[in-house]
NUTOR-989539 format. One record per residue: residue number from 0; residue in three letters; x, z, y of N, C-alpha, C, CB in turn. Coordinates in Angstrom, 2 decimals. Atoms other than C-alpha are relative to their C-alpha. Glycine has a CB too. Example, Ala and Ser with C-alpha at 12.3 -4.5 7.8 and 13.67 -1.06 7.14 Angstrom:
2
R  num  residu      n_X      n_Z      n_Y     ca_X     ca_Z     ca_Y      c_X      c_Z      c_Y     cb_X     cb_Z     cb_Y
R    0     ALA     0.89     0.00    -1.19    12.30     7.80    -4.50     0.90     0.00     1.20    -0.99     1.25     0.03
R    1     SER    -0.82    -0.06    -1.19    13.67     7.14    -1.06    -0.77     0.73     1.09     0.41    -1.42     0.46
END
This chain:
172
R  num  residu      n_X      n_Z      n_Y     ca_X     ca_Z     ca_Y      c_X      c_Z      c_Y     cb_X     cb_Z     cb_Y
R    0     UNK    -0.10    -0.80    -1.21   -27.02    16.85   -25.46    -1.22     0.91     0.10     0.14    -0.89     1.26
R    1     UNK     0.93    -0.38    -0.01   -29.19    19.39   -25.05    -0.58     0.46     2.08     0.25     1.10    -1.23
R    2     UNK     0.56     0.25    -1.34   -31.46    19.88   -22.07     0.00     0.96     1.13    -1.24    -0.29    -0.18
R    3     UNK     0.33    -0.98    -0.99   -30.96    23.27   -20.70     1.49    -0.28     0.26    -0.67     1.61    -0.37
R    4     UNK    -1.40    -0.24    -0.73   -26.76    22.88   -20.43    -0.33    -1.86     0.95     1.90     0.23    -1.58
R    5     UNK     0.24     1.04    -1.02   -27.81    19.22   -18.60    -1.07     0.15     0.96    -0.22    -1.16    -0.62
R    6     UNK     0.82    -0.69    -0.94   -30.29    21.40   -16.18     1.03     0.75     0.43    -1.27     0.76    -0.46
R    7     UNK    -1.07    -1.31    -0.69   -27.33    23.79   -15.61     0.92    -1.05     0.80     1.15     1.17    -1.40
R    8     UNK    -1.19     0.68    -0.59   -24.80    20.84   -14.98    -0.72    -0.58     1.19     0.79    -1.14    -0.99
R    9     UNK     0.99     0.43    -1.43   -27.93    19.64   -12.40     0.50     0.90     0.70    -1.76     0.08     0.05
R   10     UNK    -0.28    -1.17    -0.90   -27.28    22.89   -10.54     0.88    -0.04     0.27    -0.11     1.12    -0.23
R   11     UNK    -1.75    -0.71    -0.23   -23.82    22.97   -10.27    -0.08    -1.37     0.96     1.62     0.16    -1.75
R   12     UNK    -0.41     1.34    -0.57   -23.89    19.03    -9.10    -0.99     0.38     1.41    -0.46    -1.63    -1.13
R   13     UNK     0.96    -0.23    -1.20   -26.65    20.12    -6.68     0.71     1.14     1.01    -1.58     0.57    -0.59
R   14     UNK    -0.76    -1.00    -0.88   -24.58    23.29    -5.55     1.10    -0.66     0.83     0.66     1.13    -0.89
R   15     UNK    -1.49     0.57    -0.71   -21.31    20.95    -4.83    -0.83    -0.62     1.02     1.22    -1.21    -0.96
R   16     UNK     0.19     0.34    -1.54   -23.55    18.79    -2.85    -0.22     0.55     1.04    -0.70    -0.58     0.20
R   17     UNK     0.41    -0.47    -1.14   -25.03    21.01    -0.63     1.56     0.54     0.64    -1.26     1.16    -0.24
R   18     UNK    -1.24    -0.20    -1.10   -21.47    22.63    -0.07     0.83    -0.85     0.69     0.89     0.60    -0.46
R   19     UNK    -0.34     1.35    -0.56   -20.26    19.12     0.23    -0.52    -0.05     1.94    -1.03    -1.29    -1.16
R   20     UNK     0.73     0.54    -1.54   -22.83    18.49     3.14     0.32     1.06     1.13    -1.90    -0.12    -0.09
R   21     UNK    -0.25    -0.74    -1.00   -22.30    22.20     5.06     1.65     0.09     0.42    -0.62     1.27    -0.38
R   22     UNK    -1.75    -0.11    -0.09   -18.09    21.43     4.94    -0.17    -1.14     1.39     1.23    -0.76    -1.86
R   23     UNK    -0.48     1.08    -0.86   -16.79    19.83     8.32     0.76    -1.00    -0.29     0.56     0.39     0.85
R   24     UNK    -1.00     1.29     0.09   -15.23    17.02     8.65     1.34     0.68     0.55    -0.54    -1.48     1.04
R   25     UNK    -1.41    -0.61    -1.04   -10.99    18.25     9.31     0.74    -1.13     0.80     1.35     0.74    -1.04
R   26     UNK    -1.12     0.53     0.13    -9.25    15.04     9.75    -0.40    -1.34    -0.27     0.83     0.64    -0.92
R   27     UNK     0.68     0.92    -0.32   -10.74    11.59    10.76    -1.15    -0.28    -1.20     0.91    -1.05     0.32
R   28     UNK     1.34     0.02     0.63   -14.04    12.09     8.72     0.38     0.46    -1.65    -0.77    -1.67     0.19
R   29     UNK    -0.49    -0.74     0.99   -12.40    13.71     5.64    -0.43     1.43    -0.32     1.21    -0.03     0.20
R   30     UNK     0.71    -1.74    -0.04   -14.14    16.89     4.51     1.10     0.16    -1.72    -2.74     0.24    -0.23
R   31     UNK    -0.51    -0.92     1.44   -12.31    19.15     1.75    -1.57    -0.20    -1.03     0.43     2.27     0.53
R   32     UNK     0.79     0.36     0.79   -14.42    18.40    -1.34     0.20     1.34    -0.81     0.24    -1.40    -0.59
R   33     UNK     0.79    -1.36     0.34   -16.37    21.19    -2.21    -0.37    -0.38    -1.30    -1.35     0.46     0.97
R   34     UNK     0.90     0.00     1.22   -18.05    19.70    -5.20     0.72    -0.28    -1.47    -1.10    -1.14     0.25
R   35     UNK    -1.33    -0.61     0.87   -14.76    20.05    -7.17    -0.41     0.96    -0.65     1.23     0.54     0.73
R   36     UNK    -0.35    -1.73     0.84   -14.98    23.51    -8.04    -1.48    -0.62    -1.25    -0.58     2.31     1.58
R   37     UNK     1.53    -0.60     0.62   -19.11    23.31    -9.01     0.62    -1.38    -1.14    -2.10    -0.14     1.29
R   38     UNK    -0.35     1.16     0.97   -17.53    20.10   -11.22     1.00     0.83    -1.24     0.98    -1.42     0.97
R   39     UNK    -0.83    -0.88     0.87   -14.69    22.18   -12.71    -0.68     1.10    -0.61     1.08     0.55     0.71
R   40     UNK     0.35    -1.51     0.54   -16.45    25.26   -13.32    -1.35    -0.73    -1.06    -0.63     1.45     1.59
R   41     UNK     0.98     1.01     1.32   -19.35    22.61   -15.57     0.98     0.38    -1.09    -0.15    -2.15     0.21
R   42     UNK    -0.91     0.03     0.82   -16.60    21.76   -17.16     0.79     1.24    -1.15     0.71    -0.45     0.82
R   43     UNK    -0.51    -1.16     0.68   -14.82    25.05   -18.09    -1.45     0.91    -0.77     0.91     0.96     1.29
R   44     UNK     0.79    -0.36     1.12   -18.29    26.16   -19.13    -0.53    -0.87    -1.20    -0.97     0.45     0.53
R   45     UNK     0.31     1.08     1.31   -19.32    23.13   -21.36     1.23    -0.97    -0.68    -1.16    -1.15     0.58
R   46     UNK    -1.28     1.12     0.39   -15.88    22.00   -22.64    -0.53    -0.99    -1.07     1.49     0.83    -0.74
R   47     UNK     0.76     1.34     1.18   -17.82    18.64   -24.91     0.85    -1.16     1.08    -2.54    -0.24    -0.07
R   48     UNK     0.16     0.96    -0.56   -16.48    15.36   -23.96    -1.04    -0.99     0.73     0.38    -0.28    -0.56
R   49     UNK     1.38     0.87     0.23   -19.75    14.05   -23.81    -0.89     0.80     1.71    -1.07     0.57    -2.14
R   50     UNK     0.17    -0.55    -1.10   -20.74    16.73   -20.79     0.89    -0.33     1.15    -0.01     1.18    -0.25
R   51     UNK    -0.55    -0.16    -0.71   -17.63    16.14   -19.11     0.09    -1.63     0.72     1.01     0.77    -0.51
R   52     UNK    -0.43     1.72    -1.10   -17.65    12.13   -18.57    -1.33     0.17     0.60     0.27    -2.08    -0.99
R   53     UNK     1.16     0.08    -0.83   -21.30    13.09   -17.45    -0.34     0.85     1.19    -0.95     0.14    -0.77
R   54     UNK    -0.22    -1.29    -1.31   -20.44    15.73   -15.12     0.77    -1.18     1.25     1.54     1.79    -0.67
R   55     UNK    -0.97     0.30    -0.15   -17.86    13.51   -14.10    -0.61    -1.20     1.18     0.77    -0.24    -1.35
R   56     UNK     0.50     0.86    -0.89   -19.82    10.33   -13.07    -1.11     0.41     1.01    -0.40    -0.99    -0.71
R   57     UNK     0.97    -0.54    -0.87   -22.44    12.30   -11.61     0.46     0.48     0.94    -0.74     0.80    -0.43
R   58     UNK    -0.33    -0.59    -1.06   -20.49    14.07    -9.16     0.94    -1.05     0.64     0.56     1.37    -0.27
R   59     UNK    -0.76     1.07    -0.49   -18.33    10.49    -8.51    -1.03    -0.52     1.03     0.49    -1.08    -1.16
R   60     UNK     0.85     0.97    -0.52   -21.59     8.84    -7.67    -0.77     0.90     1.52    -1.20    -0.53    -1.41
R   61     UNK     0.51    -0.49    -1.38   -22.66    11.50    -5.02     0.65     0.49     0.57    -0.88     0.71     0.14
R   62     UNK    -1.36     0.35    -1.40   -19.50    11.99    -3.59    -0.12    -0.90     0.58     1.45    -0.25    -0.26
R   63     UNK    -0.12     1.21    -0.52   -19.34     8.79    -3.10    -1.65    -0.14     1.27     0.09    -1.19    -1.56
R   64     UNK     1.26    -0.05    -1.08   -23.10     8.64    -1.22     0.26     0.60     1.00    -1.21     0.61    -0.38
R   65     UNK    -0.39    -0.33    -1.01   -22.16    11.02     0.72     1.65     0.44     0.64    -0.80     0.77     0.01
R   66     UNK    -1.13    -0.01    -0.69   -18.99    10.46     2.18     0.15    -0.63     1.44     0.83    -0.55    -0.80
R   67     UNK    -0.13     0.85    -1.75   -17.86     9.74     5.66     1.34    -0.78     0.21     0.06     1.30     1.49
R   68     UNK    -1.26    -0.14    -0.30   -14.35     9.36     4.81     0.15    -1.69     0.00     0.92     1.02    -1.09
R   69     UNK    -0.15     1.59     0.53   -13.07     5.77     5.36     0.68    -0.53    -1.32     0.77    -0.72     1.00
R   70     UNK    -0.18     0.26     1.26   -12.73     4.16     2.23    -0.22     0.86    -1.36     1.06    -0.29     0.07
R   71     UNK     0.88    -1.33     0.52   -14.25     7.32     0.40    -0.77    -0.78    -0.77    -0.91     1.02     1.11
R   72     UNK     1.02     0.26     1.20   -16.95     5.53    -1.54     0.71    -0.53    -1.38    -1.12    -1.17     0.50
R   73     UNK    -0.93     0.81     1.16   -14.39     3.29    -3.88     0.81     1.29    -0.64     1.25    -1.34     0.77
R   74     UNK    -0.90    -0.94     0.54   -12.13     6.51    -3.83    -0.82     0.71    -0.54     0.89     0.69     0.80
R   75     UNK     0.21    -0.45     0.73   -14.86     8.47    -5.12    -0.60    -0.03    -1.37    -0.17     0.35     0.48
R   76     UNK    -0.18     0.38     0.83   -15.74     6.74    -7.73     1.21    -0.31    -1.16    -0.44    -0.52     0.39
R   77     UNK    -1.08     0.03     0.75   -12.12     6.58    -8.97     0.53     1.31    -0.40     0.91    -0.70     0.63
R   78     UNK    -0.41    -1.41    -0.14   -11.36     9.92    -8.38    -0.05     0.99    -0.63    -0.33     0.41     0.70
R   79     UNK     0.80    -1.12     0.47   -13.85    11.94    -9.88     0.24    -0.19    -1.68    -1.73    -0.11     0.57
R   80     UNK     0.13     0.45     1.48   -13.65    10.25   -13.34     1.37     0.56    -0.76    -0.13    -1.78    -0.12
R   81     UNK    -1.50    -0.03     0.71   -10.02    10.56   -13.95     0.17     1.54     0.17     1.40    -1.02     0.84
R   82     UNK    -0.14    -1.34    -0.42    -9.71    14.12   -12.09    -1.04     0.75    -1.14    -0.42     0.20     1.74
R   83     UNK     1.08    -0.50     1.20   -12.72    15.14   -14.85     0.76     0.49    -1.45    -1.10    -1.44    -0.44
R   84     UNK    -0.61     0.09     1.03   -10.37    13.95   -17.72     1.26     1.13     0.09     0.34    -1.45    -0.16
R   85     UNK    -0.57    -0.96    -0.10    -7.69    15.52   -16.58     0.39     1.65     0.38     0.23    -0.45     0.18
R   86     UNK     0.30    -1.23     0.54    -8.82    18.68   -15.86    -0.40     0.80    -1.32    -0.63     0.17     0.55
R   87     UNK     0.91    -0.41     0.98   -10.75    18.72   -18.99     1.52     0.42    -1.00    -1.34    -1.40    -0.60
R   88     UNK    -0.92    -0.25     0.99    -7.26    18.14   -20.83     1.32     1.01     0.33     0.43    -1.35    -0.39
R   89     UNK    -0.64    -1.22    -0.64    -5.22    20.81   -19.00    -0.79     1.25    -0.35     0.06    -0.14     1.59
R   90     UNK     1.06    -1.53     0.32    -8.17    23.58   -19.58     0.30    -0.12    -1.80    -2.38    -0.23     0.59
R   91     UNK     0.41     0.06     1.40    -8.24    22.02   -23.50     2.13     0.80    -0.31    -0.72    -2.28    -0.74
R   92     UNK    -1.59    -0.56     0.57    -3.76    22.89   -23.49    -0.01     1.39     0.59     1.55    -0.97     0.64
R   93     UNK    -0.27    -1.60    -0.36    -3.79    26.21   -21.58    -0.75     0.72    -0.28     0.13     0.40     1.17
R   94     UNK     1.34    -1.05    -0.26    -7.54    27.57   -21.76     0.18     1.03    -0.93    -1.57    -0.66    -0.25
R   95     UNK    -0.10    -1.05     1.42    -6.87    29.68   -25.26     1.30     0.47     0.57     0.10    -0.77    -1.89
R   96     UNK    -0.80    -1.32    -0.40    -4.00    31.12   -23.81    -0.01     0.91     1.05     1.05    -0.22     0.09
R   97     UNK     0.12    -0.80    -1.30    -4.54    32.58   -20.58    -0.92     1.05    -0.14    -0.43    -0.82     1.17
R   98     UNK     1.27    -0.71    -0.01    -7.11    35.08   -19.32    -1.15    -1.29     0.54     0.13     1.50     1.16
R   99     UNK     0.79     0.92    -0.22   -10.25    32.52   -18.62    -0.05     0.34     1.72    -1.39     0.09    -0.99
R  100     UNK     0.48     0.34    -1.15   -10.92    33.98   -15.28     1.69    -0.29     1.01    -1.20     1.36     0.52
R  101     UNK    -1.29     0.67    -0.64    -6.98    33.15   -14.37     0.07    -1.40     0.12     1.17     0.31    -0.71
R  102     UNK    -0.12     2.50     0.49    -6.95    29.45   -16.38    -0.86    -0.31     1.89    -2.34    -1.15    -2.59
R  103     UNK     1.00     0.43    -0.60   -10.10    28.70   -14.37     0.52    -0.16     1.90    -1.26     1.12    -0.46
R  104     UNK    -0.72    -0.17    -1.69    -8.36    29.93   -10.52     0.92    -0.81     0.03     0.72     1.43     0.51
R  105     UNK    -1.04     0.79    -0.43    -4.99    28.13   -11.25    -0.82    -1.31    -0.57     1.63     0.40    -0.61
R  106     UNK     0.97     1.15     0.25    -7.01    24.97   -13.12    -0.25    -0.21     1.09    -1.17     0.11    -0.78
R  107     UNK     0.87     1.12    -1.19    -9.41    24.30   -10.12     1.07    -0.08     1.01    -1.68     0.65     0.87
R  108     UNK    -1.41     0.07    -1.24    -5.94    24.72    -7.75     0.88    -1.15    -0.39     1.18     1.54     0.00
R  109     UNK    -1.10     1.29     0.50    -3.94    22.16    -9.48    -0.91    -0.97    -0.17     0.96     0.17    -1.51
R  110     UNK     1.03     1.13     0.43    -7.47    19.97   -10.54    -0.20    -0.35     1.50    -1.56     0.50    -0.98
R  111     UNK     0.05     0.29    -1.63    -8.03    19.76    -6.50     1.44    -0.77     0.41    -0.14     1.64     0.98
R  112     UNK    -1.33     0.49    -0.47    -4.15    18.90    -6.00    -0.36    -1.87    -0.53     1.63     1.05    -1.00
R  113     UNK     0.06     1.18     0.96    -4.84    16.15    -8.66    -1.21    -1.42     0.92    -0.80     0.81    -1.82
R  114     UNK     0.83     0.98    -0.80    -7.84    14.87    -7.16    -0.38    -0.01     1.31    -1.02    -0.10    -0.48
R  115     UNK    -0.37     0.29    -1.17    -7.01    14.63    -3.55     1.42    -0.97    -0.03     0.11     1.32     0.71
R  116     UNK    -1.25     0.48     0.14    -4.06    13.02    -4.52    -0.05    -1.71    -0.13     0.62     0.74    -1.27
R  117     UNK     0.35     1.34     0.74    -6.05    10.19    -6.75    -1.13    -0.79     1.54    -1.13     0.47    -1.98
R  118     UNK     1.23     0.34    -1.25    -8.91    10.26    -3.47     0.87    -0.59     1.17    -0.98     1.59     0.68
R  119     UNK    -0.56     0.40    -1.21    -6.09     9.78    -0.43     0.78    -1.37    -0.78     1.06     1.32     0.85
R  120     UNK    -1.03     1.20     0.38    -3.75     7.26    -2.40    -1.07    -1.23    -0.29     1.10     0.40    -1.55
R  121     UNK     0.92     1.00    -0.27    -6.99     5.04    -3.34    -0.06    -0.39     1.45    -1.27     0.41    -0.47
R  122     UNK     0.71     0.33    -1.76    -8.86     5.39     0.27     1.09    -0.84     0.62    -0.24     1.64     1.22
R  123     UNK    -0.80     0.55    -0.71    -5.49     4.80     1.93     0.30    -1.10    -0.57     0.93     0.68     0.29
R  124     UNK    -0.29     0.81     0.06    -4.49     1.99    -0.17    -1.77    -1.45     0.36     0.89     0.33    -1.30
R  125     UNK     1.32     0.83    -0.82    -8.14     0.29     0.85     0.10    -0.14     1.39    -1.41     0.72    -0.12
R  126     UNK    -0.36     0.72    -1.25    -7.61     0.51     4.13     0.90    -0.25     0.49    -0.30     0.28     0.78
R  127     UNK    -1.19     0.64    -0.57    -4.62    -0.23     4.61     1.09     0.97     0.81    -0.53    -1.09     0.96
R  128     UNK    -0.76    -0.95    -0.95    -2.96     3.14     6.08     0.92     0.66    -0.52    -0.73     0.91     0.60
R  129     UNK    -0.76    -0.55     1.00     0.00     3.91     4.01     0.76     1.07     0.86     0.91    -1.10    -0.79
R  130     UNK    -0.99    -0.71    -1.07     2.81     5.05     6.12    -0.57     0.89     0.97     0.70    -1.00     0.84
R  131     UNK     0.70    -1.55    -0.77     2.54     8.71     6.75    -1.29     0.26     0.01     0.19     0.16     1.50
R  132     UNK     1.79    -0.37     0.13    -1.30     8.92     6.12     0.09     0.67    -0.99    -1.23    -1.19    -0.27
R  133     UNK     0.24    -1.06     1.21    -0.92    10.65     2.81     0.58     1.53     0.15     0.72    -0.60    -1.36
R  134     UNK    -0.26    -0.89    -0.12     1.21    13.49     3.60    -0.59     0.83     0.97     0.91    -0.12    -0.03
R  135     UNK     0.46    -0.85    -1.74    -0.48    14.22     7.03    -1.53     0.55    -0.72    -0.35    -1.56     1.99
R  136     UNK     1.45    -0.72     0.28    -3.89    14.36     5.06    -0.48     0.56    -1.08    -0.92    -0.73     0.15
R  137     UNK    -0.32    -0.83     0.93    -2.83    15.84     2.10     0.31     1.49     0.51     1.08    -0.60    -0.68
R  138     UNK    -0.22    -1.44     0.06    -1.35    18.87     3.71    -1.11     0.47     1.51     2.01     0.41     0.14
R  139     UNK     0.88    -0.36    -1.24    -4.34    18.75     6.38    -1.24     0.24    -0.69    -0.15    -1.16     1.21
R  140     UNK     0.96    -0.06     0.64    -7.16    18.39     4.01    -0.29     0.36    -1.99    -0.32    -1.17     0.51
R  141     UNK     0.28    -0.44     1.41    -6.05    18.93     0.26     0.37     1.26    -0.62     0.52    -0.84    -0.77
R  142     UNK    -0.34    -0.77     0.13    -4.58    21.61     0.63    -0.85     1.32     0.39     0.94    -0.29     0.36
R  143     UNK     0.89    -1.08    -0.36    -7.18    23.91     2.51    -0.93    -0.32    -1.25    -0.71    -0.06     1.63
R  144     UNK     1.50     0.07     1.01    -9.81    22.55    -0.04     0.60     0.57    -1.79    -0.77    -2.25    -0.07
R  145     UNK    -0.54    -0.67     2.08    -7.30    23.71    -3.50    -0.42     1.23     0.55     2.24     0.04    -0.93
R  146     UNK     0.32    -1.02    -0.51    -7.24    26.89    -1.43    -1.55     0.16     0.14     0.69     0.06     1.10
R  147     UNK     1.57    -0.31    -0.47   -11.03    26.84    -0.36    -1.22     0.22    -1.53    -0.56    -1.68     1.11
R  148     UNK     0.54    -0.11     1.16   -12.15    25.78    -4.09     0.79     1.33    -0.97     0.10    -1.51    -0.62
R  149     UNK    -0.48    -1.05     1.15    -9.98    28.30    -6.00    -0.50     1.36     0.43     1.73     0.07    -0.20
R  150     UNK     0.51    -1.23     0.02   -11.61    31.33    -3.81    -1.51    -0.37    -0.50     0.17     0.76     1.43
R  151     UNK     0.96     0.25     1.05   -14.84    29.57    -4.84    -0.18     0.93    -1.05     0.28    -1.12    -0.58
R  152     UNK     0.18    -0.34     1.33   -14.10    29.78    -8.39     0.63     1.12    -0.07     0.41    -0.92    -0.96
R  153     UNK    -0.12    -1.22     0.11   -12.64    33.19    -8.10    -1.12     1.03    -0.08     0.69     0.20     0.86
R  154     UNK     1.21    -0.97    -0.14   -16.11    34.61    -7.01    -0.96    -0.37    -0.89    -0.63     0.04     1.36
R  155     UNK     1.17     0.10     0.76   -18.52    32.44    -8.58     0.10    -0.01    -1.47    -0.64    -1.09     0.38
R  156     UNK    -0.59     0.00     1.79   -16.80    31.97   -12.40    -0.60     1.26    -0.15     1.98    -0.01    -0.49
R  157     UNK     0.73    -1.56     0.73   -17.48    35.90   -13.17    -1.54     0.08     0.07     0.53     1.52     0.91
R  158     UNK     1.67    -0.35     0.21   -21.20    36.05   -11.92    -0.23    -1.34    -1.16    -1.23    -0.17     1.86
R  159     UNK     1.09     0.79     0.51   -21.88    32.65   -13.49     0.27     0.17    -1.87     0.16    -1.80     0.73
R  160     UNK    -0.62    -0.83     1.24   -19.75    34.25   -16.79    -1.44     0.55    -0.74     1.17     1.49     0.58
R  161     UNK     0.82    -1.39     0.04   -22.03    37.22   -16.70    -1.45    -0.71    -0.13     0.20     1.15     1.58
R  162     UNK     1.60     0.31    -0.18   -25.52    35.32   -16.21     0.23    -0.92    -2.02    -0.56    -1.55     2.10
R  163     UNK     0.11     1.34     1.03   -24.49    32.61   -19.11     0.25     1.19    -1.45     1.66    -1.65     0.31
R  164     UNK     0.02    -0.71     1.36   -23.89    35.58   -21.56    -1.07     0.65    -0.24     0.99     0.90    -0.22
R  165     UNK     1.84    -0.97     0.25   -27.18    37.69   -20.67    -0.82    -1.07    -0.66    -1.14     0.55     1.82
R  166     UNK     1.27     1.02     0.06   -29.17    34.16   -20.96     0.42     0.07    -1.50    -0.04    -1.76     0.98
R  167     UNK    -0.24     0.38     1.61   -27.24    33.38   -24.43    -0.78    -1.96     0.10    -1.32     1.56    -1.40
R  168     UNK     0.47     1.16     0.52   -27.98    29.79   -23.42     1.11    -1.00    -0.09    -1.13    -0.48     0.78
R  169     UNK    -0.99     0.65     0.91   -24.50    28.59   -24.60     1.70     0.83     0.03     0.07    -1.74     0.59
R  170     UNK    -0.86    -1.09     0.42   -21.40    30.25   -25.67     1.10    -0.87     1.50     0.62     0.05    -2.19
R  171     UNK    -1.29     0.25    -1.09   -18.72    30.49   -22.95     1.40     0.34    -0.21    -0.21     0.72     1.18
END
């Protein structure tokens, strides 16, 4: 691993948190998870397995810290890991065909679907709130945040494009 793309994946994990922390709560202590995108967009720039299970637990383990959501800490630990993989292997079947800054918009829109999906069906099965809790906070909270992360990565993908080709400090 080298040390400047695991200083970059610091930044990105540091960017999700802070957007993490300035996102309200919508929907009994449930915030749209911001630190998706800055996770996905690691990812789509360092496609390595080896970056991505470390992107992966790193942004599980401080979701999880800071969460309010009930049952949120277990879910983000489950969440983040699997939602990692499977983004990683959706970008690895479409990424060579698309335009990158398209993949990357529909990717983090369907990688958000994915992991709100894996985050409410955990949480809720921890506490115990099945019936009707998933759909009400799926289309209350996972849905503004696919939406909220895909204008994200609409804006920030090109500048962070553009900076990672001037630097030349790894091929994108």
């Amino acid at each position: 691993m080298k040390t400047k793309i695991l200083t970059i994946l610091a930044l990105l994990v540091s960017i999700g948190t802070v957007l993490h922390f300035v996102m309200p709560p919508l929907l009994f202590g449930v915030k749209p998870d911001m630190m998706l995108a800055m996770m996905f967009l690691g990812i789509i720039l360092f496609p390595k397995w080896n970056y991505v299970i470390l992107l992966a637990f790193a942004t599980g383990a401080i979701s999880a810290l800071t969460t309010a959501a009930p049952g949120g800490q277990i879910a983000n630990l489950i969440d983040k890991p699997l939602t990692a993989v499977a983004f990683f292997l959706l970008f690895l079947l479409v990424g060579k065909h698309l335009n990158t800054k398209v993949t990357a918009s529909i990717l983090t829109f369907v990688g958000t679907l994915i992991s709100g999906s894996i985050f409410l069906s955990v949480a809720l099965f921890f506490i115990g709130f099945l019936e009707g809790g998933f759909l009400a906070l799926f289309a209350a909270v996972v849905l503004p945040a696919a939406v909220m992360n895909t204008v994200i990565m609409l804006v920030v993908y090109p500048i962070v494009e553009g900076i990672m080709k001037r630097s030349k400090v790894a091929a994108v």
